[in-house]
C-alpha positions in Angstrom: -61.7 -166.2 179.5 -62.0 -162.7 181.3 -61.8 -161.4 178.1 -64.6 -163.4 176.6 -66.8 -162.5 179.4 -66.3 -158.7 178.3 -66.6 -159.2 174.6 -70.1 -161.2 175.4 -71.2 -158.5 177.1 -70.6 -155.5 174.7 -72.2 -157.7 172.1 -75.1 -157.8 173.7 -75.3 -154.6 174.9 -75.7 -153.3 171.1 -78.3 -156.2 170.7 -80.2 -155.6 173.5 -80.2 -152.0 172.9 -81.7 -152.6 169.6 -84.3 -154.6 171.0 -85.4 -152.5 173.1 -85.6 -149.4 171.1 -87.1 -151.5 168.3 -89.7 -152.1 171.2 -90.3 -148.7 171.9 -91.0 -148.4 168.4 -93.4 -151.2 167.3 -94.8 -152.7 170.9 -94.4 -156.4 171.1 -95.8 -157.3 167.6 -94.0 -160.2 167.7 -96.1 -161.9 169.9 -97.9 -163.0 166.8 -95.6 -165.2 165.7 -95.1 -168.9 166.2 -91.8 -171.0 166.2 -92.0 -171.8 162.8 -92.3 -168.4 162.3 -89.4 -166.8 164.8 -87.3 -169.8 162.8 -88.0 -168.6 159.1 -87.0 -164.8 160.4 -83.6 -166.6 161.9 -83.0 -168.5 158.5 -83.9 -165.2 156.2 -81.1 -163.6 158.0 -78.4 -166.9 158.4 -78.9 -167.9 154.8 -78.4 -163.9 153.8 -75.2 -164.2 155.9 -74.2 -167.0 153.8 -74.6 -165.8 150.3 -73.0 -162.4 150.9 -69.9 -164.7 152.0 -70.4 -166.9 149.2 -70.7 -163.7 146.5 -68.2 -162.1 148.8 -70.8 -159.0 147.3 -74.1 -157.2 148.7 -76.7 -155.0 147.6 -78.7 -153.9 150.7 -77.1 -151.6 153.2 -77.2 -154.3 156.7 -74.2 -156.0 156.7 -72.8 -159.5 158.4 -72.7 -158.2 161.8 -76.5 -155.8 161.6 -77.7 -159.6 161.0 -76.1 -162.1 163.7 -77.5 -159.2 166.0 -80.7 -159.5 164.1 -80.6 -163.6 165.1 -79.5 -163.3 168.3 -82.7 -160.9 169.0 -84.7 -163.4 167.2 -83.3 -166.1 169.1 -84.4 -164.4 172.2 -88.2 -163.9 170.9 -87.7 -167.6 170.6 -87.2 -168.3 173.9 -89.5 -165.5 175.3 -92.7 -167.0 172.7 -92.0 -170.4 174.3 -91.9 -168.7 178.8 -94.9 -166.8 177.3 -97.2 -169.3 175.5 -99.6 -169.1 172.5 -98.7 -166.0 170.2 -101.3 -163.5 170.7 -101.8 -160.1 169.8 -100.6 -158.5 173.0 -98.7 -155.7 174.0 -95.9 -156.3 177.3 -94.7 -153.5 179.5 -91.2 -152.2 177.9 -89.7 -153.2 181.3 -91.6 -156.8 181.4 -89.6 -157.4 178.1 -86.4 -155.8 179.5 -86.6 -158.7 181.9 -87.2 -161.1 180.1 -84.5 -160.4 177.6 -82.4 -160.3 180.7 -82.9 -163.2 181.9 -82.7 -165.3 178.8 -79.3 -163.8 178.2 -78.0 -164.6 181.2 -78.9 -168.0 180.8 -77.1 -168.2 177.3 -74.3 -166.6 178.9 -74.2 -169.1 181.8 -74.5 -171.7 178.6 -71.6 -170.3 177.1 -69.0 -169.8 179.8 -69.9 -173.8 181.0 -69.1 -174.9 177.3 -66.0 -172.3 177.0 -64.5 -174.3 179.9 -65.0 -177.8 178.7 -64.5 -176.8 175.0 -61.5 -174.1 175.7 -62.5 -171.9 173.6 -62.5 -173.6 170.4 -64.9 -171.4 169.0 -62.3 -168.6 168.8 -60.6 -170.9 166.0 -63.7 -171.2 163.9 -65.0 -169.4 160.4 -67.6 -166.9 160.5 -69.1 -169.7 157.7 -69.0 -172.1 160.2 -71.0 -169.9 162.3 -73.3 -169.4 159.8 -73.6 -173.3 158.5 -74.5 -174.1 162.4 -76.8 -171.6 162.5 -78.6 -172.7 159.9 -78.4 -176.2 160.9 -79.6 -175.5 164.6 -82.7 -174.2 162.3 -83.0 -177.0 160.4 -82.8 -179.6 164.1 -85.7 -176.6 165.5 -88.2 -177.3 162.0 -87.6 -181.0 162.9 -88.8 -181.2 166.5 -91.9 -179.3 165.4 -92.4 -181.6 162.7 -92.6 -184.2 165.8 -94.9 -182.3 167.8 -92.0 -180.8 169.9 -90.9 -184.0 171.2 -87.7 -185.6 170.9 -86.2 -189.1 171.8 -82.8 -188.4 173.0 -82.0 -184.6 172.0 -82.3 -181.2 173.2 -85.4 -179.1 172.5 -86.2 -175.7 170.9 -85.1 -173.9 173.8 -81.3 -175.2 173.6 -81.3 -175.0 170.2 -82.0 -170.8 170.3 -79.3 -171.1 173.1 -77.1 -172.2 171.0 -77.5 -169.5 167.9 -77.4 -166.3 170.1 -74.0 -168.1 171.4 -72.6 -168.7 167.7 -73.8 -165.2 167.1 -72.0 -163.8 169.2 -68.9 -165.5 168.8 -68.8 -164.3 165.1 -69.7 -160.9 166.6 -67.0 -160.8 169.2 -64.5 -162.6 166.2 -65.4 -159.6 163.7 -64.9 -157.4 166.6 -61.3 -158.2 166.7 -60.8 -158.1 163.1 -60.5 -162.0 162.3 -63.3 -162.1 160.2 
């Protein structure tokens, strides 16, 4: 699991560092958007994963790997929109986001190592479709809770839910990494 811990970190050190330079170039516009919103962005990029495997072709230049890092940084506007409250139009310090991009990491990496040793790394046996199909499915659970008001009975909300994708992300990351994908 040393290993894993290393992998999940490189991973997100290219994501990160595309978030932040992607800050640097267009402020915090996504402020603006609301969940259903951060969720269509997520399921433009999982359902483009899933018909490049399906054609096994593509036409535009970002491939498989430019788009789990494109969810994961999604994934963490997700979380940030929720901390943050109603989508505004407002600009954030570059180092207020740096934290906060930080911190939700961390927690998805906390997430991840706690599953890892109950699960044993069964991920590391999984498709990069699989990946994908739960992806979209997480997606699918988030469009339902806000359907029902953001409540649910028994399940896990939104937040867990973005946990979850950055996670599967970068598993399929850290998989391609190594050539098994």
């Amino acid at each position: 699991m040393a290993n894993t811990d290393k992998q999940y970190d490189q991973a997100i050190g290219q994501c990160r560092d595309i978030f932040i330079k992607k800050t640097k170039d267009y402020g915090t516009a996504w402020r603006v958007l609301r969940t259903i919103s951060v969720v269509d962005q997520i399921f433009i990029k999982a359902l483009r994963i899933r018909t490049i495997q399906d054609l096994n072709t593509q036409k535009i230049g970002d491939d498989i790997p430019s788009e789990f890092k494109g969810i994961i940084n999604y994934a963490v506007i997700g979380l940030m929109q929720i901390e943050l409250g109603q989508p505004m139009v407002e600009e954030l310090p570059v180092e207020q986001v740096d934290a906060l991009y930080h911190k939700y990491i961390d927690f998805a990496k906390s997430t991840m190592l706690d599953k890892n040793h109950d699960y044993g790394e069964a991920w590391r046996e999984m498709s990069q479709q699989s990946f994908a199909d739960l992806i979209l499915m997480k997606l699918m659970r988030i469009k339902q809770i806000i359907t029902n008001d953001g409540k649910t009975l028994i399940s896990e909300g939104i937040d867990a839910n973005y946990v979850d994708i950055i996670n599967y992300s970068v598993f399929a990351l850290i998989l391609m990494e190594e050539g098994k994908h």
